[in-house]
C-alpha positions as CSV (number, residue, x, y, z in Angstrom):
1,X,0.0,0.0,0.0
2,X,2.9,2.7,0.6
3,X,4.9,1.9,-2.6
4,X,1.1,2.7,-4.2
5,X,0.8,5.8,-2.6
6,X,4.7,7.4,-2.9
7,X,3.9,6.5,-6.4
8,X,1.4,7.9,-6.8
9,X,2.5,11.3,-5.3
10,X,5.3,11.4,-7.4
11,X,3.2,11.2,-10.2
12,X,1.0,14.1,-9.6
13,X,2.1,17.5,-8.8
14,X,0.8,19.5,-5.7
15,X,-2.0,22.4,-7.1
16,X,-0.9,25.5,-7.0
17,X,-3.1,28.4,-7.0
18,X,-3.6,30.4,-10.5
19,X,-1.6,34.0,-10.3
20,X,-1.6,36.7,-12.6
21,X,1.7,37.5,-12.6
22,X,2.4,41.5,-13.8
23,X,5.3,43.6,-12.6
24,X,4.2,47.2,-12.2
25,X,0.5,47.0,-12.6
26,X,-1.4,50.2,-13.2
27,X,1.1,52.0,-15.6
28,X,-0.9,54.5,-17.3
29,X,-0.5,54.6,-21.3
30,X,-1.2,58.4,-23.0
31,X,-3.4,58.6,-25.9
32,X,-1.2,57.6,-28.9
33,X,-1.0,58.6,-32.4
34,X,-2.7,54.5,-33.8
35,X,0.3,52.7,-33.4
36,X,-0.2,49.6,-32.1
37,X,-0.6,49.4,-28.3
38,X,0.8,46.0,-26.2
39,X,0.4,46.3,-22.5
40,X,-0.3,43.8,-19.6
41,X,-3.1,43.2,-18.0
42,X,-4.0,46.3,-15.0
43,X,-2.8,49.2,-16.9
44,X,-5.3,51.3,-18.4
45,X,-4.7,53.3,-22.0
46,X,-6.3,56.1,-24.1
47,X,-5.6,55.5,-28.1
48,X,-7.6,57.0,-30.8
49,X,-9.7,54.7,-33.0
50,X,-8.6,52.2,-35.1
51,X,-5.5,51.6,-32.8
52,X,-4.7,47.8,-32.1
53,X,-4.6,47.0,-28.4
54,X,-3.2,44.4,-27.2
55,X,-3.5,42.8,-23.5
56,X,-1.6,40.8,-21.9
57,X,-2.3,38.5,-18.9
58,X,0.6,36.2,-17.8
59,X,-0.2,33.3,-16.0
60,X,0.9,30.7,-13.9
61,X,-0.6,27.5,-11.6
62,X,-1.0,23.6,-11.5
63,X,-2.3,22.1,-13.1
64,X,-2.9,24.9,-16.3
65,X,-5.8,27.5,-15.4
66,X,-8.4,28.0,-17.4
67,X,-8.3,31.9,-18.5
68,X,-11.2,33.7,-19.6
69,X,-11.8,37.6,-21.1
70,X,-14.8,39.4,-19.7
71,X,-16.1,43.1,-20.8
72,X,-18.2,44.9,-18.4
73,X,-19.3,41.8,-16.9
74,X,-20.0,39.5,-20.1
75,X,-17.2,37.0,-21.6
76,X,-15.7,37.9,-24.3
77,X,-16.2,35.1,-27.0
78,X,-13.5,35.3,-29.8
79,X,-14.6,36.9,-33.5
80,X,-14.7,39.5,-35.2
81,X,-12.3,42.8,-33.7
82,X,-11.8,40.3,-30.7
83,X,-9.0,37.4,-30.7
84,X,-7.3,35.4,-27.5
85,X,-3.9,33.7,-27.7
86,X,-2.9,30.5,-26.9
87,X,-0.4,32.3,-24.0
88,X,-3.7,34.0,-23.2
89,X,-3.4,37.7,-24.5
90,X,-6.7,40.0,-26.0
91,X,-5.8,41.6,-29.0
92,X,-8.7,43.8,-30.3
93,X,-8.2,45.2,-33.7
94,X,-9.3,48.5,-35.0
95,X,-10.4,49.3,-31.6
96,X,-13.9,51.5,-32.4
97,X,-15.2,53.9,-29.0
98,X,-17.4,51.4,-28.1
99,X,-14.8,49.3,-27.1
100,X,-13.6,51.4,-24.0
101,X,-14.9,49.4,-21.1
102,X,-12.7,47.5,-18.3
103,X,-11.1,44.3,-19.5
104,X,-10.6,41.4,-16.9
105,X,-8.5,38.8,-17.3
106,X,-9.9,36.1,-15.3
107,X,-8.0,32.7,-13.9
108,X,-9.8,29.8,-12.4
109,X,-8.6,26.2,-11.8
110,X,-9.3,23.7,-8.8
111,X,-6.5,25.3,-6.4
112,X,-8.1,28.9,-6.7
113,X,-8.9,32.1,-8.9
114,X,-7.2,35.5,-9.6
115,X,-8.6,38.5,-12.2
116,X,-6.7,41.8,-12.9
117,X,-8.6,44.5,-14.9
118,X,-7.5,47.1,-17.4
119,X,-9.4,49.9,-18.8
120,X,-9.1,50.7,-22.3
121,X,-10.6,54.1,-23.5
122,X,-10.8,54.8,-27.4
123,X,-11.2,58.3,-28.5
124,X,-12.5,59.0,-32.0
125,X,-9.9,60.1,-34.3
126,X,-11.8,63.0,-35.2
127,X,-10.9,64.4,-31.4
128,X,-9.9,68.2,-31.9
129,X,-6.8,70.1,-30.7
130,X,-8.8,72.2,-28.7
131,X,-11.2,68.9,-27.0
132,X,-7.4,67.2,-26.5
133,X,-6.0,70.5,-24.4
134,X,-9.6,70.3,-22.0
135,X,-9.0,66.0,-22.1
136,X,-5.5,66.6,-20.7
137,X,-6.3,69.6,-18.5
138,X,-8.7,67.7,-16.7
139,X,-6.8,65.0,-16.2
140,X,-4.2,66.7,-14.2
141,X,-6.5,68.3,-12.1
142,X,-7.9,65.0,-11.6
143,X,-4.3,64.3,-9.8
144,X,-3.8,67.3,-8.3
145,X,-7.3,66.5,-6.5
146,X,-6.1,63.2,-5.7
147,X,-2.7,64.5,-4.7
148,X,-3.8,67.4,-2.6
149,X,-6.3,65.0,-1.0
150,X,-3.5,62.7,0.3
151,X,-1.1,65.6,1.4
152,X,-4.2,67.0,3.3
153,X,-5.1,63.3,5.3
């Protein structure tokens, strides 16, 4: 009976829980000029339409999680704009504005779960100068709020 069972737990790894594994989530990518985007999974960007984003989500666990895309809420079911990798990354082509949403990259197997989220804002092309200058002026005053707030606590 023990030569069954050492046998048997050699042949079978322990589980290990399913990690999404990103260094330095929540970089923040500035609106580009369509170039192709490629960032990991927790950073958020702003690109004008038509740019290709690309997500990654790196993974790891035992035995192999099983990964799935959602979009405010709903899976993301390849087609169309919409593709997933076999090493798990989104790629959505000719992002259109309706694609800005949060992204989650979500990880499941029997030894746990994990998700990270990115958001991914698309601008139309046709933004002006003028609607870029209030877009950015904004945004900084969005941080100085933030940053004034914690200097004030």
């Amino acid at each position: 009976m023990s030569t069954y069972s050492q046998t048997f737990n050699e042949s079978f790894a322990e589980a290990i829980k399913p990690v999404i594994e990103v260094p330095k989530p929540g970089q923040k990518i500035p609106v580009g000029d369509g170039s192709p985007v490629t960032m990991n999974v927790g950073d958020s960007v702003t690109a004008v339409s038509n740019t290709t984003i690309t997500v990654r989500c790196p993974v790891r666990g035992v035995p192999t999680p099983d990964v799935t895309w959602i979009k405010e809420g709903k899976q993301i079911t390849p087609g169309g704009r919409f593709s997933i990798s076999s090493n798990y990354t989104l790629v959505i082509k000719e992002a259109a504005v309706d694609d800005s949403a949060e992204y989650t990259c979500s990880v499941k197997s029997v030894a746990g779960t994990d998700s990270e989220s990115s958001t991914v804002e698309i601008i139309s092309k046709s933004f002006t100068l003028q609607t870029m200058v209030h877009y950015l002026y904004e945004m900084c005053l969005q941080r100085i709020m933030v940053v004034t707030f914690i200097i004030l606590e």
